[in-house]
N, C-alpha and C positions, 0 to 999 in steps of 0.2 A: 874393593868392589862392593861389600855387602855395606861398606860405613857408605858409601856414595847410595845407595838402594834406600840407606836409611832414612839417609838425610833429605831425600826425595819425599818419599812416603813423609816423613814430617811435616814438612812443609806444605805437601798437599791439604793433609789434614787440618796444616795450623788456617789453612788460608779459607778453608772451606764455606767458610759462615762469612767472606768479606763481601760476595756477590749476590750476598739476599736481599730482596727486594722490600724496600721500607715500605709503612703505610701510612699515610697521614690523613686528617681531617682537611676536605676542600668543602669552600664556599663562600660567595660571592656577596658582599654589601649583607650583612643579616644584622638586624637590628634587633639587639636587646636580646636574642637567644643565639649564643656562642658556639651554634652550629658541631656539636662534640658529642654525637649520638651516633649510633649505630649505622645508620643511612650517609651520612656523611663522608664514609671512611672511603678511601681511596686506594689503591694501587699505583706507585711511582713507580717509573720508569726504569729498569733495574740499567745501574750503571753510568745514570745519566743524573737522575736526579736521586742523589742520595742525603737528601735534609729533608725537614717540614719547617714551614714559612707559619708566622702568624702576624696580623697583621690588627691592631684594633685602633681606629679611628673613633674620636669624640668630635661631634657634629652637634651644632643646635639643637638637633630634635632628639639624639641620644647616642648610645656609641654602637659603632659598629665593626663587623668583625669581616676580615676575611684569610682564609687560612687554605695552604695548598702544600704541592709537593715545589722542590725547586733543586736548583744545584746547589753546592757549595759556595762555590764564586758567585753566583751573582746574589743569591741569600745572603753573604756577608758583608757586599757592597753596599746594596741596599738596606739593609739594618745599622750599617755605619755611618750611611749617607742620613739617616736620618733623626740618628743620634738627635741632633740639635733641635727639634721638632716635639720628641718627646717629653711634653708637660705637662700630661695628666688635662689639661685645660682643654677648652673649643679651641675648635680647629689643628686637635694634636694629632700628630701619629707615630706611633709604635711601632716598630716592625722587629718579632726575634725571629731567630734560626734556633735547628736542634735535630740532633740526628741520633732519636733513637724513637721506634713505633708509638705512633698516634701521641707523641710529645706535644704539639701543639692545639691540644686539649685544653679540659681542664689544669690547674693546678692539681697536684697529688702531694701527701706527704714523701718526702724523702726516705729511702728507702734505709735499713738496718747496715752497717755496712760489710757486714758476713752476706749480705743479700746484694749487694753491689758487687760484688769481689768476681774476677772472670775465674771459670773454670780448666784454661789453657795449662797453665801449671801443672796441675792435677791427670790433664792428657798428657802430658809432655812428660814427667815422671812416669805414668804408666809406661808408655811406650820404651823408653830410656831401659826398665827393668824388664820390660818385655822383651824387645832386642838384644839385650845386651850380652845374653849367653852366646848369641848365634854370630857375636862378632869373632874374629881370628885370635889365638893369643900369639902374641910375636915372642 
């Protein structure tokens, strides 16, 4: 009973952080300024839309940019679908996906990878030696 309690409460906790609401940069046709300021930033739709879109268009007059929240599925269609498009040249378009807060931004450098690395482990051993007196010995 107390291993089934445990395993419960685990689970809770591992999943806890999967229903947070991403944020991305949205906006529409902007030229020449890649829309990735503070005003821009948005709130998606928790569960429904958990990516950010970017979209950057080269047009005669210069390139432009538009970037939102979107889903999964159709962010990946779309970025697939336009694969073949993408040449840097007039009349290109680009479209990535990425699901992690205000990703479709700026570039950033890459992060360290002790700075990457999830902290689940490090919960999941706590709790493991935290529980573990209170289970039965057989």
């Amino acid at each position: 009973m107390l291993l089934l309690i445990f395993t419960t409460l685990f689970g809770v906790l591992l999943n806890a952080g999967d229903a947070l609401q991403i944020q991305c940069y949205q906006c529409e046709e902007m030229k020449q300024n890649d829309c990735s300021t503070p005003e821009y930033i948005v709130n998606c739709t928790v569960n429904v839309q958990d990516m950010c879109q970017k979209e950057v268009l080269v047009k005669p007059d210069g390139i432009h940019y538009r970037k939102s929240c979107a889903s999964s599925g159709a962010c990946l269609i779309s970025s697939s679908g336009y694969q073949q498009f993408c040449t840097g040249k007039v009349n290109s378009v680009c479209i990535s996906c990425c699901n992690t807060p205000l990703c479709n931004g700026p570039r950033r450098k890459r992060p360290t990878p002790s700075a990457a690395t999830s902290n689940r482990p490090s919960l999941f051993l706590f709790l493991t030696f935290l529980l573990l007196p209170l289970l039965p010995v057989t």
